[in-house]
C-alpha positions as CSV (number, residue, x, y, z in Angstrom):
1,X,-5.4,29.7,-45.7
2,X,-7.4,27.4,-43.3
3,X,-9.9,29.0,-40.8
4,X,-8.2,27.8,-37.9
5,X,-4.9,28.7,-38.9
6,X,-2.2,26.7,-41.6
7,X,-1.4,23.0,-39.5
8,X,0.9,21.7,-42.4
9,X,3.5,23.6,-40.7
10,X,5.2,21.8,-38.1
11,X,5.3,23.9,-34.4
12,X,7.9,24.1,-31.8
13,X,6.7,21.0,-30.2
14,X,6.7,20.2,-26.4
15,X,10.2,21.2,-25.0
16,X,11.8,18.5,-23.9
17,X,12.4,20.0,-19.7
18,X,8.8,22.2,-19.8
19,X,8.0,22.5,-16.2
20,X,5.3,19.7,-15.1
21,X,1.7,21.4,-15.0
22,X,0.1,22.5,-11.1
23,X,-1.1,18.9,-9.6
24,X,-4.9,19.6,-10.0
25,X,-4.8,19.9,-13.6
26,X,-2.4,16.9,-14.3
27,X,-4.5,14.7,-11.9
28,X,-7.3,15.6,-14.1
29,X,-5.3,15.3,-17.3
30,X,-4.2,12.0,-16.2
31,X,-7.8,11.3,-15.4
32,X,-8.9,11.8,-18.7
33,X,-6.5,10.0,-20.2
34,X,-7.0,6.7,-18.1
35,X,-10.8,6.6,-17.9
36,X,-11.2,3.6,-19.4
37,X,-8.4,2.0,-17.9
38,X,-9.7,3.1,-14.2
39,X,-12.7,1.6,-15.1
40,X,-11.4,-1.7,-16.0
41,X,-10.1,-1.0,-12.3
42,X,-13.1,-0.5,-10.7
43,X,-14.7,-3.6,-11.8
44,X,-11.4,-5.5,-10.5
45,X,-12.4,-4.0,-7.1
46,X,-16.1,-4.8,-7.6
47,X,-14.8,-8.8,-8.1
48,X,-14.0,-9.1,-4.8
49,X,-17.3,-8.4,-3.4
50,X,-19.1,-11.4,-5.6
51,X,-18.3,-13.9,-2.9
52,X,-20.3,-11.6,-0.3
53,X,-23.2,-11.5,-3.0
54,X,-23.0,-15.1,-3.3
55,X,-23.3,-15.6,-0.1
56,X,-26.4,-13.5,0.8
57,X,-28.0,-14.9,-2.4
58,X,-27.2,-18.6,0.1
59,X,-28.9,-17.1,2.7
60,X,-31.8,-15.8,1.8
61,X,-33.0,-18.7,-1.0
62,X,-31.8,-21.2,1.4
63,X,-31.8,-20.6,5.1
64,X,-34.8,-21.3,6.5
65,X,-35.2,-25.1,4.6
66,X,-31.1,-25.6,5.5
67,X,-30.1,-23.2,7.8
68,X,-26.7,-25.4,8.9
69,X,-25.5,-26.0,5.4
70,X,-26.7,-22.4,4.5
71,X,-24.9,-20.3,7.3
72,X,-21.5,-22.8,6.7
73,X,-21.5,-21.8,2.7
74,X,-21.9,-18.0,3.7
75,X,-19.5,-18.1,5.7
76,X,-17.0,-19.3,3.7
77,X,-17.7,-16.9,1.2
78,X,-17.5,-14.4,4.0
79,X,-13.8,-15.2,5.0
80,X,-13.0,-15.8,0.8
81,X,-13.8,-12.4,1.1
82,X,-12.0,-10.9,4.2
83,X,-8.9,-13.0,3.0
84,X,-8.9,-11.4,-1.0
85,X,-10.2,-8.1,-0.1
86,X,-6.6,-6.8,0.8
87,X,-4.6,-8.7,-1.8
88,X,-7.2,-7.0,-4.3
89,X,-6.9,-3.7,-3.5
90,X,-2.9,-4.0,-3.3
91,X,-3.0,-4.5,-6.8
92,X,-5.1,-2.2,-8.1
93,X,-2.7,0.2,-5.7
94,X,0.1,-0.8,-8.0
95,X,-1.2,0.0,-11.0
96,X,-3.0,3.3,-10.3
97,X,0.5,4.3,-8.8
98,X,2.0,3.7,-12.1
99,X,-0.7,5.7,-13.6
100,X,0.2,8.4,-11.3
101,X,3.7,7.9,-11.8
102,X,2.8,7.7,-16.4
103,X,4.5,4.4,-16.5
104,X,3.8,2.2,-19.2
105,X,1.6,-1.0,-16.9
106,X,0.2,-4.0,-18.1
107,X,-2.8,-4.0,-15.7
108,X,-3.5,-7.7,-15.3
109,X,0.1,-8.9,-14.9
110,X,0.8,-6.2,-12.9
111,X,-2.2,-6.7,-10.6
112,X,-1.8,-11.3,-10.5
113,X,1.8,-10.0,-9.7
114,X,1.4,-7.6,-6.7
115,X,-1.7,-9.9,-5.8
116,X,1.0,-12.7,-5.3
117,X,4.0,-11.4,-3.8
118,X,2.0,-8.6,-1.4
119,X,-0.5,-11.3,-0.2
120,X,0.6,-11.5,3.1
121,X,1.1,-8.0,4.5
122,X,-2.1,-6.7,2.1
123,X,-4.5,-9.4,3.5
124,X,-3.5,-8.5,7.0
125,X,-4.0,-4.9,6.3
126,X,-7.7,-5.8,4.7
127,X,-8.5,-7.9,7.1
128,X,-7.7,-4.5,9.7
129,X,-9.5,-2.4,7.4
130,X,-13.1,-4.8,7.4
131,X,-12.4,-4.8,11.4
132,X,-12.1,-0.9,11.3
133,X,-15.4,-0.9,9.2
134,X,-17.4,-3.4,10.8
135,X,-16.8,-1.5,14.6
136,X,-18.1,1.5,13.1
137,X,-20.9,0.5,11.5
138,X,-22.0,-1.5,14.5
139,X,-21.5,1.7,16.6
140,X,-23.8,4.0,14.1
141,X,-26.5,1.4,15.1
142,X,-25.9,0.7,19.0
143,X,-24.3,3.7,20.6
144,X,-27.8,6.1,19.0
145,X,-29.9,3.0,20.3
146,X,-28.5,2.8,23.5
147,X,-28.7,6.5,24.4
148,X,-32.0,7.0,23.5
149,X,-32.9,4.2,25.5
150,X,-31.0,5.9,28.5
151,X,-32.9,8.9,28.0
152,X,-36.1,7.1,27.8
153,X,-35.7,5.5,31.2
154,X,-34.3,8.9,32.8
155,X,-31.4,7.0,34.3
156,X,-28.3,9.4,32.8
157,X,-25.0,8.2,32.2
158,X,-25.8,8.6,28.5
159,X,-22.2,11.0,28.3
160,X,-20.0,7.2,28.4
161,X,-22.1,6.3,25.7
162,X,-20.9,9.5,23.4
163,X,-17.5,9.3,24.3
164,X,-17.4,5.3,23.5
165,X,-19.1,6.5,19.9
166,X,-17.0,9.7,19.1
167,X,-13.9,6.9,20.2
168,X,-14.4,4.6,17.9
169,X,-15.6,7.2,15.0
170,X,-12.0,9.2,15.6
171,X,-10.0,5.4,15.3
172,X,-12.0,5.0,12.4
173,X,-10.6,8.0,10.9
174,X,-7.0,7.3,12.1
175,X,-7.2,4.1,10.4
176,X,-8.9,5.0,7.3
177,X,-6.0,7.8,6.7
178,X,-3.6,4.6,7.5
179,X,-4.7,2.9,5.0
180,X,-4.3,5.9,2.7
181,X,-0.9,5.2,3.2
182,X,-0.2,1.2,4.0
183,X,-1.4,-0.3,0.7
184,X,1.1,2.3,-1.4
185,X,4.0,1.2,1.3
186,X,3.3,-2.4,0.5
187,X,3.2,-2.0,-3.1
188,X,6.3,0.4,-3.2
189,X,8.7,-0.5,-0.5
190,X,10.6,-4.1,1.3
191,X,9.6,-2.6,5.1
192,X,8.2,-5.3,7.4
193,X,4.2,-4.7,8.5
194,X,5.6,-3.3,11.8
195,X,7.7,-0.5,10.1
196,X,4.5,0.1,7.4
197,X,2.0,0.1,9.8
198,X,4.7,2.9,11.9
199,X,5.2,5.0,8.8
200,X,1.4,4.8,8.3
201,X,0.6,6.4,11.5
202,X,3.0,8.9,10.9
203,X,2.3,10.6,7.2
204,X,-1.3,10.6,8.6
205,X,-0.1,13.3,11.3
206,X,2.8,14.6,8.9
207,X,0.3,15.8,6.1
208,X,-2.8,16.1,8.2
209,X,-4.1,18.9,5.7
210,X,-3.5,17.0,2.5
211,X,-4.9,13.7,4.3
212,X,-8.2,15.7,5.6
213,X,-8.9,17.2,2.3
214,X,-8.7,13.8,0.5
215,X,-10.6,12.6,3.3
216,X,-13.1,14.8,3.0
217,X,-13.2,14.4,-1.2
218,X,-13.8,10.6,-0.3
219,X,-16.5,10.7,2.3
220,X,-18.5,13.2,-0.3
221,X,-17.8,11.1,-3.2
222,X,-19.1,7.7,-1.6
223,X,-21.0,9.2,0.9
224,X,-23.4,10.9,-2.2
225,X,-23.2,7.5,-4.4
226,X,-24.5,5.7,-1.0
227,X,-27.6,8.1,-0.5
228,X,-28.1,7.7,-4.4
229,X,-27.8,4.0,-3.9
230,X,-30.4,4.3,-1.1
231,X,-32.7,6.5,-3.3
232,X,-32.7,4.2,-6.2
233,X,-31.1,1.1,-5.0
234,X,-31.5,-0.9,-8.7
235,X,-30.0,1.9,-11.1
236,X,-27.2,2.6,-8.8
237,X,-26.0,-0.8,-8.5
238,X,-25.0,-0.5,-12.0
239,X,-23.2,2.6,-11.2
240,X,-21.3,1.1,-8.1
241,X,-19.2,-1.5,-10.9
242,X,-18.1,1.0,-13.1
243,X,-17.4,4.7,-11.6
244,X,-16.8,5.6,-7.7
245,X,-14.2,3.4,-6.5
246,X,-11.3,3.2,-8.8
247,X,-11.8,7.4,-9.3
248,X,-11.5,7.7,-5.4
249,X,-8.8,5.8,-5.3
250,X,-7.0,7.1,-8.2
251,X,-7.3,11.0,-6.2
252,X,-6.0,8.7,-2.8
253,X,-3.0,7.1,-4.5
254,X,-2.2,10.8,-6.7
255,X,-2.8,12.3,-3.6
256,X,-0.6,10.4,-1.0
257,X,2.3,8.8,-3.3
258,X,4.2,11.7,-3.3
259,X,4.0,12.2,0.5
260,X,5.9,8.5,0.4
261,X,8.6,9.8,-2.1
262,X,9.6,12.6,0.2
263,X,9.2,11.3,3.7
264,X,9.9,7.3,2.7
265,X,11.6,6.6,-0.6
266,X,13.9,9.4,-1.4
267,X,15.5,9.7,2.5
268,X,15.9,5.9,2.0
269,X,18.6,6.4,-1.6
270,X,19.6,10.0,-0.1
271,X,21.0,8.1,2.5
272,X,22.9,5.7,0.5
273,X,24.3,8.6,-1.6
274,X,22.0,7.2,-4.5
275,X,18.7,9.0,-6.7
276,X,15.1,7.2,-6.3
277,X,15.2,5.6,-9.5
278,X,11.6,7.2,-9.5
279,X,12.8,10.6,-9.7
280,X,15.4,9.6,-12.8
281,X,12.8,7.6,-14.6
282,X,11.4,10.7,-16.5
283,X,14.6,12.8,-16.3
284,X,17.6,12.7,-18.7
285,X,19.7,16.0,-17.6
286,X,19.9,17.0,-20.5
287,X,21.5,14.3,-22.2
288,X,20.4,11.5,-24.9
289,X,18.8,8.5,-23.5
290,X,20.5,6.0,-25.8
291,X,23.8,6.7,-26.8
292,X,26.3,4.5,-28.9
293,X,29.2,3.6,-26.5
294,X,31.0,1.2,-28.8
295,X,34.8,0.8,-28.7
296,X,34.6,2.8,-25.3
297,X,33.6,0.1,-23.1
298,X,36.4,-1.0,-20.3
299,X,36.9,-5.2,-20.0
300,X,34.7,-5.9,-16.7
301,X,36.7,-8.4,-14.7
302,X,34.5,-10.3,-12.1
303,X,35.5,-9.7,-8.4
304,X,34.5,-9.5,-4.9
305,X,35.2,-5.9,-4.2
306,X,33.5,-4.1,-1.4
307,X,31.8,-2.0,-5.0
308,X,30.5,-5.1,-6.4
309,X,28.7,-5.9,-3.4
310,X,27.3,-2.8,-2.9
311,X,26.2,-2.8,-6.3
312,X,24.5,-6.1,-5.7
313,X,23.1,-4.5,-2.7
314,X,21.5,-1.4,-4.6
315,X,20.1,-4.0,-6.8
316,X,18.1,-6.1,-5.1
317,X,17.2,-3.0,-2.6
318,X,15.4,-0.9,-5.3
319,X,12.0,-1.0,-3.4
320,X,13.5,-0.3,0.4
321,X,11.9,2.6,1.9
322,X,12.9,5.0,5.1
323,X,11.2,4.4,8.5
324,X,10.1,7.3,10.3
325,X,11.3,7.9,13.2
């Protein structure tokens, strides 16, 4: 008899339609289980960033002997940057949302991919996302200035000044939850920027409490790495290419995907009388998933019926989502 118990004997096993385990612990479970693999991801995301390196490294070895030549390189590194950043993040989207979804992924052809055919509508949405950040960091550092230069000179009127900052903080915030939501729309569905940016706008309202929680996990997660980083800016610098990013993003995309299924992707099939093929892709009814149909097969004659088309339809509509109206 062995002290933990005989394990020669074979158990009962996992039943095969066991009921799928509260969210918190399989986002942790699926954690866990990808930690290298997120990662991996996390340095992807760090890539995009060398060309801003690169190009303060230009500026500050080189700007004062060739300040022209200097500022030109920098900022072509700058707009490499603002034109990748998007594309970037759209495909690590992809793959964490197959790791959210357990679905077997190759990570670099998935990501080269996505990268490709999303390039459009993700560099657009990066490019929104660097203006979003860029307002907001220049309003931490003017609107403070200017009001307590105001109330130095006793002139008042300082109350424009905190409406114009608490305006551009709550855009910031509208945007940020957008985003939450534009980069898994892009990834996932065939809708036209218009449509994403629409449906965007709308699960940010539709699961306000969801989106504020994962909100608030975010701005505590990087908000703590960025005060560690300012603490002790050489060790954490390490840190920031191998752990916050692709963890935050893995809770985002866990977190908001399945807002998409039920407000975007399953309306869109339920409509056509169909089943998301992402709700089928783990569920068998019952039934084997191979099953030997030999001699029952019926002689397919090819046609133009009004079913063939719509089959040809379904087909090459798999990623179509609902927009919200």
């Amino acid at each position: 008899m062995s002290l933990f118990g005989n394990y020669e004997k074979s158990g009962a096993g996992i039943a095969k339609n066991a009921p799928k385990k509260k969210p918190f612990f399989r986002y942790w479970e699926l954690t866990f289980g990808k930690f290298w693999k997120i990662i991996e991801i996390n340095m992807l995301m760090a890539v995009v960033f060398l060309p801003l390196v690169l190009g303060a490294v230009v500026i500050y070895y080189f700007i004062q002997d060739y300040t022209g030549i200097a500022m030109l390189i920098a900022g072509g590194f700058a707009v490499l940057f603002a034109v990748c950043f998007g594309p970037v993040i759209a495909g690590c989207t992809k793959i964490l949302r197959n790791f959210s979804l357990e679905k077997p992924t190759f990570m670099m052809d998935t990501f080269f991919k996505t990268f490709r055919s999303c390039f459009k509508q993700a560099c657009l949405m990066g490019i929104i996302d660097l203006i979003m950040a860029s307002s907001v960091a220049s309003s931490f550092y003017v609107y403070p200035k200017m009001i307590t230069q105001i109330r130095e000179e006793g002139v008042g009127g300082e109350g424009f000044y905190y409406v114009l900052f608490i305006l551009t903080l709550s855009i910031a915030i509208v945007i940020t939850l957008m985003s939450f939501y534009a980069y898994l729309m892009i990834v996932s569905t065939d809708l036209n920027m218009k449509n994403i940016l629409k449906n965007s706008l709308a699960l940010s309202f539709i699961a306000l409490k969801k989106n504020f929680i994962t909100l608030l996990i975010t701005v505590f997660v990087m908000g703590g790495f960025a005060l560690l980083t300012y603490l002790f800016p050489y060790i954490m610098a390490i840190f920031w290419v191998f752990i916050p990013t692709g963890f935050v993003a893995f809770m985002i995309v866990f977190n908001c995907y399945p807002v998409i299924q039920q407000y975007v992707i399953n309306p869109y099939y339920e409509q056509r009388g169909e089943v998301s093929p992402e709700q089928t892709y783990t569920q068998t009814d019952g039934e084997n998933l191979f099953e030997d149909m030999g001699g029952k097969e019926t002689p397919v004659e090819p046609s133009k019926s009004k079913n063939t088309k719509n089959a040809e339809s379904s087909a090459k509509s798999k990623k179509k989502g609902k927009i919200i109206s």
